[in-house]
N, C-alpha and C positions, 0 to 999 in steps of 0.2 A: 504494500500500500504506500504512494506515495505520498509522504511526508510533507512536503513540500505544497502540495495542491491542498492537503487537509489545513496548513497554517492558513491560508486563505479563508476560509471556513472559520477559524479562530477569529481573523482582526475582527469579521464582521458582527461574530458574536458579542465581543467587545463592544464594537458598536452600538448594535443593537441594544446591551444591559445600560448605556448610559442613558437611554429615553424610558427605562425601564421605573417602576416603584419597589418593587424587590433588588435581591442584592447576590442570590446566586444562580450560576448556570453549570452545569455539567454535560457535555456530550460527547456522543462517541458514535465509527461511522463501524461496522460490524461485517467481514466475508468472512461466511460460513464455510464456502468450499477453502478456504487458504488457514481457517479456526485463526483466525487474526483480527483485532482490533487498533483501530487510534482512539485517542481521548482527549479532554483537554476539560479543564474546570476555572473558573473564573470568580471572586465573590470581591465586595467592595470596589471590582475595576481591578483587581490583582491578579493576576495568573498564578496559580499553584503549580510549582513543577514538577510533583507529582500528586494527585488528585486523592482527597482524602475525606472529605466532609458527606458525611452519613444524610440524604435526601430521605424525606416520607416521602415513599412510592406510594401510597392513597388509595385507590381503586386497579393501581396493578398487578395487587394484590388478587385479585379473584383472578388473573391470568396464569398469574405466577403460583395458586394455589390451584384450582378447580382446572382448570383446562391444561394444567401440567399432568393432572393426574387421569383425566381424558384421555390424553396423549398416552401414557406411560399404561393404564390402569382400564383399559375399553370394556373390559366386561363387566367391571361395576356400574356400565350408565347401560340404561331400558332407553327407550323409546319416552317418558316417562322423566328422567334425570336430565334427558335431553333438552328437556323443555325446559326444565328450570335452570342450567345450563345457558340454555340461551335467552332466558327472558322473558319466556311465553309461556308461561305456567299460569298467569293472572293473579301470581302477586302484587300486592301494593308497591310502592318506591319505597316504603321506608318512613320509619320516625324513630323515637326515643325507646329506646328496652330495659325490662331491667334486668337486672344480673339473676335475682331471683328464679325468674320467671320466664326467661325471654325462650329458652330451649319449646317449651310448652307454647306460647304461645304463635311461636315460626312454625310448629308442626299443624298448629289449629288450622292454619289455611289447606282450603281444598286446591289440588293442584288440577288444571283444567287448562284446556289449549287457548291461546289468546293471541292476539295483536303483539308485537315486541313491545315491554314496559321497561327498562333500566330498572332495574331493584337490587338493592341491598339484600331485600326480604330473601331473595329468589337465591342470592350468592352463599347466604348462610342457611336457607335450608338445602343447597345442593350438598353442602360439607354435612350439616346433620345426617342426609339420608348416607353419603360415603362414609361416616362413622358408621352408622346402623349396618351397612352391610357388610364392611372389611373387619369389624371391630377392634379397629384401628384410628387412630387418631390422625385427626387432620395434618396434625406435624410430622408425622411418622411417613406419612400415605406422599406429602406431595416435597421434602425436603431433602431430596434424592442425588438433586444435581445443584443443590446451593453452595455458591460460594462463601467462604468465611467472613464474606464483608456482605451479607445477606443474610438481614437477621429483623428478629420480630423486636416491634418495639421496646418491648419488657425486659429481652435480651441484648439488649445496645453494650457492645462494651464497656467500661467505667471511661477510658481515654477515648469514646466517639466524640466528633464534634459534627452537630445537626445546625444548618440553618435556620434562622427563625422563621415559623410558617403559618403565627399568628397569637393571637392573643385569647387569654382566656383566666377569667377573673382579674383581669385588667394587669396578667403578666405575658409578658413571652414566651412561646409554645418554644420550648428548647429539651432535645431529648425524652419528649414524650409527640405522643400519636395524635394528631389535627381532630381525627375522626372521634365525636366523641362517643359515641357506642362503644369503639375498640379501648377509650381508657374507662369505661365504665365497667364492662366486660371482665378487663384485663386477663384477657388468654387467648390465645392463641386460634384466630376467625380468620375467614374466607374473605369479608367484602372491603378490609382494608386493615395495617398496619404493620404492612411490611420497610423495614427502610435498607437501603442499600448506598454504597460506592458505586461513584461510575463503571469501577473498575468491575468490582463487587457482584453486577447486573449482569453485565457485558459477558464478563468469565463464565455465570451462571444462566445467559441465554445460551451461548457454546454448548455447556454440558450439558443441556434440556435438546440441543438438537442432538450431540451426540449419543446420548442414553434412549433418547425414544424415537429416532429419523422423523424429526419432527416435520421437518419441512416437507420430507418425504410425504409422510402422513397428510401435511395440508394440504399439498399438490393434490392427490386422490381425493380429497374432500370436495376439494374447489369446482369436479369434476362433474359432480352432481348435487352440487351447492344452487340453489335459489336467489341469485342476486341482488332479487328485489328486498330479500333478508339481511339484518344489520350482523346478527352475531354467526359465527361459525366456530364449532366447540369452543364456545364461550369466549372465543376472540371479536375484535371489533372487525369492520373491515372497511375499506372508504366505499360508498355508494356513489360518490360525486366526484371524480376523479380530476376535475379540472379546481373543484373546491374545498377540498379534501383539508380536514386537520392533519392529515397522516403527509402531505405537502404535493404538490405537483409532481410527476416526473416518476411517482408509482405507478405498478400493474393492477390490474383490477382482483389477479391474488396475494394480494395484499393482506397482511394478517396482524394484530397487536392489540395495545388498549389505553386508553387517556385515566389519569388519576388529577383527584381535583386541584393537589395543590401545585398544577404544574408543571407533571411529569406524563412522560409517554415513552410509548416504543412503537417501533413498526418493524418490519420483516416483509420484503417482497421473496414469495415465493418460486417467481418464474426466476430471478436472477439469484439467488439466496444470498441477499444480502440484504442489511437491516442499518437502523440507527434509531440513537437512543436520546432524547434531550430531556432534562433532570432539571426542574428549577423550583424555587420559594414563591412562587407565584401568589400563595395569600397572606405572605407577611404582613400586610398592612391592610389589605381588604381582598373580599373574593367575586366584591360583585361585577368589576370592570373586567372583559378579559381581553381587549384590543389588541393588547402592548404584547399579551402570550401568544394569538393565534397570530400575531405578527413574524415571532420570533418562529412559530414553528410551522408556518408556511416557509420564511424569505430559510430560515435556517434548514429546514426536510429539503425544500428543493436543492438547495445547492449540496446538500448531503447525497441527494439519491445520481445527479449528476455526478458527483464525484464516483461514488462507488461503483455508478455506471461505463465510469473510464478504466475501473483498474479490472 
């Protein structure tokens, strides 16, 4: 991978963080067939020269939990798991749980075929039913190919240093989980609370393709995949190719997932190669996201051109 063409890719990141309200950025451009990566991280306008600061991954968690274990694990999902998997089970989005109760009342819903809905509800009773049937723990079931810098929020090493990724009780979110279900909870779920190193991610996408021919796997999918469908084993996938969060300049087998504070992955499957951008995106608020899907159009595209050169 050339070195040289990825620092390009760097100045503008830089760039870009300075019209920004957050303060860090993490990316990296990913070929699968050559198991190689660049990276490069950024925070205050500083470049790290080697990339160290522990991101909440948010919602890539249910990719990096449930649809690792899709991949790895296919005879635990029906026709059935599939649905909630992708969405269409006719769960709610989501609200407050409590710790108490909350197993009990994710099981209460009847699962039934629906319209795509984004849920929480849906990501954490897919992991209930994968407990119920492996009798095996979610951590057990999908932490096969993690890197040692990929780890659950509770597990942060003592020497991690996380981005601030928001406030809460009028302090800064540092070293604990954005989502607050996941610090209410506190154990170890499916629909968010993973945090990761760029490096951390990257290393731990490699082993998920190498351990399960993942890409392999998504290519056959894509085959008899439903387009006009958003999720694919529990992956996102762009619908809008010319408007795509996943950036310009992808294939329509395109596969990954957005997390809220920030963060994303993709993976084209026809070319196998991927990239990853990492950022603090609700440090200070979460309702504007201009400045993000700015960063991860002008930044994916020139990512998927590059990795399209080498």
């Amino acid at each position: 991978m050339d070195s040289n063409q990825f620092e390009e890719i760097a100045l503008h990141a830089h760039q870009l963080m300075s019209e920004q309200d957050f303060d860090s950025i993490a990316v990296a451009a990913i070929d699968f067939k050559k198991n190689q990566f660049l990276c490069f991280e950024f925070q205050n306008g500083v470049r790290h020269l080697e990339p160290f600061l522990y991101f909440d991954l948010a919602s890539l968690t249910k990719a990096l939990t449930n649809s690792a274990i899709r991949l790895k694990q296919p005879e635990l999902f029906d026709p059935k798991m599939d649905l909630l998997l992708n969405h269409q089970a006719g769960l709610p989005l989501g609200g407050r749980l409590s710790k108490k109760a909350w197993k009990e009342f994710i099981f209460a819903y009847e699962v039934k075929e629906s319209e795509t809905l984004y849920s929480d509800y849906s990501s954490l009773r897919t992991m209930l039913e994968l407990e119920k049937k492996s009798g095996k723990s979610l951590k057990d079931l999908c932490s096969f190919y993690f890197d040692e810098e990929l780890v659950y929020w509770n597990e942060l090493p003592e020497y991690a240093l996380t981005p601030m990724s928001g406030m809460r009780e009028k302090k800064p979110i540092h070293k604990e989980v954005h989502d607050d279900n996941c610090l209410v909870l506190n154990q170890f779920v499916s629909h968010a609370g993973l945090f990761a190193t760029i490096d951390g991610l990257a290393k731990s996408l490699l082993n998920l393709n190498k351990e399960t021919a993942m890409i392999t796997q998504m290519q056959e999918k894509f085959k008899t995949f439903n387009q006009s469908q958003r999720f694919i084993n529990g992956f996102d996938h762009p619908q809008d190719l010319e408007n795509t969060l996943a950036a310009k300049g992808c294939s329509a087998h395109t596969f990954g997932h957005l997390g809220f504070t920030g963060t994303s992955f993709w993976i084209d499957s026809d070319r196998s190669v991927g990239h990853i951008i990492l950022t603090n995106a609700t440090q200070h608020y979460w309702y504007s996201r201009a400045g993000l899907t700015k960063i991860r159009k002008e930044l994916g595209s020139e990512l998927w051109s590059f990795l399209a050169r080498e």
